[in-house]
C-alpha positions in Angstrom: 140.8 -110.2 -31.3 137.8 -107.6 -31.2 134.8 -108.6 -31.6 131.9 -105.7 -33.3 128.8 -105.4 -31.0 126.0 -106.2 -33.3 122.8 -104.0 -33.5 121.3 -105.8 -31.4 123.3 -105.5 -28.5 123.5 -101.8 -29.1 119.6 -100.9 -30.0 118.4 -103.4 -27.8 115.8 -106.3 -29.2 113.0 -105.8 -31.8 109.7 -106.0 -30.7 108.6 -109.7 -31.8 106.3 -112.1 -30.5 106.8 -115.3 -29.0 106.0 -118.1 -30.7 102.9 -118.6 -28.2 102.1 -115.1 -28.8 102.4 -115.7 -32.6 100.2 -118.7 -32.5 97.9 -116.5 -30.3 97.5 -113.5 -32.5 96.6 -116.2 -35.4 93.9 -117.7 -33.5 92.7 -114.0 -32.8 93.0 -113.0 -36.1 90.9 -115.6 -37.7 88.1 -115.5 -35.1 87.5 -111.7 -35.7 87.6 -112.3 -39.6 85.4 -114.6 -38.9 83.1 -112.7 -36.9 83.2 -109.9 -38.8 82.2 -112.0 -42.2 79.3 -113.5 -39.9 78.4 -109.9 -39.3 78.8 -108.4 -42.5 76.8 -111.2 -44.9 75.1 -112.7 -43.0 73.3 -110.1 -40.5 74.0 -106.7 -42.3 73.5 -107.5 -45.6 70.8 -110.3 -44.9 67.6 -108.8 -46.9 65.0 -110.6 -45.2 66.7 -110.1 -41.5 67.3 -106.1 -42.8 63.7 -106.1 -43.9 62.3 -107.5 -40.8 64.6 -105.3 -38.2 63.2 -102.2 -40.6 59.6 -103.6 -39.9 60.3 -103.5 -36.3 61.3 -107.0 -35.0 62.9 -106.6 -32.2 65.1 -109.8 -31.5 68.9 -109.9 -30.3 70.0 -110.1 -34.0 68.1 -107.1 -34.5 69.7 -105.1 -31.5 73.1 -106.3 -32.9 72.6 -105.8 -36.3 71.7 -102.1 -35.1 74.9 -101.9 -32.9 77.5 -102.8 -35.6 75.9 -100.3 -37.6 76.1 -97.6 -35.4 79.5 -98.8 -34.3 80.8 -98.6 -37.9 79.2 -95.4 -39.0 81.0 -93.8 -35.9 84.1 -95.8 -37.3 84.7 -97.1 -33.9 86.4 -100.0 -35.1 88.8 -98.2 -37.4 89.7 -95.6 -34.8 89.8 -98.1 -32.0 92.7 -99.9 -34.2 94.6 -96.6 -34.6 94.7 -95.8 -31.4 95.7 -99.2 -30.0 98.1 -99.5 -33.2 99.7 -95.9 -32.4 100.4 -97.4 -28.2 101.9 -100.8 -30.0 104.2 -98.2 -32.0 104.9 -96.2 -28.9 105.8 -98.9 -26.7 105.2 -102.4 -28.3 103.6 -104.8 -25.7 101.5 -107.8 -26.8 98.1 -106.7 -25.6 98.4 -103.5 -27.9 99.7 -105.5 -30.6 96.5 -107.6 -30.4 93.6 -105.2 -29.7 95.1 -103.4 -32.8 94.8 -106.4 -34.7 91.6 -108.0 -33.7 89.9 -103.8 -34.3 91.7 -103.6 -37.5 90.6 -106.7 -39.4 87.0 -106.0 -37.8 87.7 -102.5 -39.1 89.0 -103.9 -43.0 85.6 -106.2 -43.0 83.2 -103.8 -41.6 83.4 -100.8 -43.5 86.3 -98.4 -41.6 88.9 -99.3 -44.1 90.8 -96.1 -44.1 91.6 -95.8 -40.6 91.4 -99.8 -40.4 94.6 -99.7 -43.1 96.4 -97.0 -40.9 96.4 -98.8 -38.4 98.1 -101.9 -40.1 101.0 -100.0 -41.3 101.2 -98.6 -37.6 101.7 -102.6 -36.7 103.9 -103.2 -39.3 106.1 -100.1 -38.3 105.9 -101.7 -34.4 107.9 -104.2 -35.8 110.9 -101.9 -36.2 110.7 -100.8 -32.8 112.9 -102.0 -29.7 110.6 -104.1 -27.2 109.3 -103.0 -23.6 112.1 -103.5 -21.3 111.0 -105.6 -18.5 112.1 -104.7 -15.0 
């Protein structure tokens, strides 16, 4: 009787997360939509808070208001996203996997959709790789 060594014993284990990690990354995931819907309608496209930042207010919404757009028109949170999606691909690790995540649905929300959606096919491709051996 031979037993076939199945794929995983031969490729080694996919990367996937923990159920605490899972549970994690959800709670992640909905407090950045979140945020980033609070940003987006209800600070950036505000009329009366954009007419009164363009008047010259200056208040902490003002100052972030300013901030996320800067940080969008740079697409800082698109290519943030990328480039902590592209590490998760190259060597899947939790962390990676949820800065990519948290920068990407920011990204999606806030205006840096094209590299936003790159780098959610990059975390969906992570999924196919083997996971960080741990020494």
């Amino acid at each position: 009787m031979s037993s076939k060594p199945n794929a995983e014993a031969i490729f080694g284990a996919l990367f996937l997360p923990s159920p605490r990690a899972a549970a994690i990354f959800v709670g992640l995931g909905v407090a950045a939509l979140a945020l980033a819907l609070f940003l987006r309608y209800g600070i950036i496209q505000n009329t009366p808070i954009g007419l009164a930042c363009e008047a010259g207010q200056v208040s902490l919404t003002c100052q972030v208001r300013l901030a996320v757009i800067l940080m969008f028109v740079q697409d800082c949170f698109g290519w943030t996203a990328v480039i902590a999606a592209g590490v998760q691909l190259w060597r899947p690790n939790p962390v990676a996997f949820g800065v990519a995540l948290v920068f990407a649905l920011l990204g999606l929300v806030l205006y840096n959709t094209r590299a936003a959606a790159l780098a959610v096919t990059l975390l969906v491709l992570s999924f196919a790789r083997r996971a960080a051996v741990r020494a």
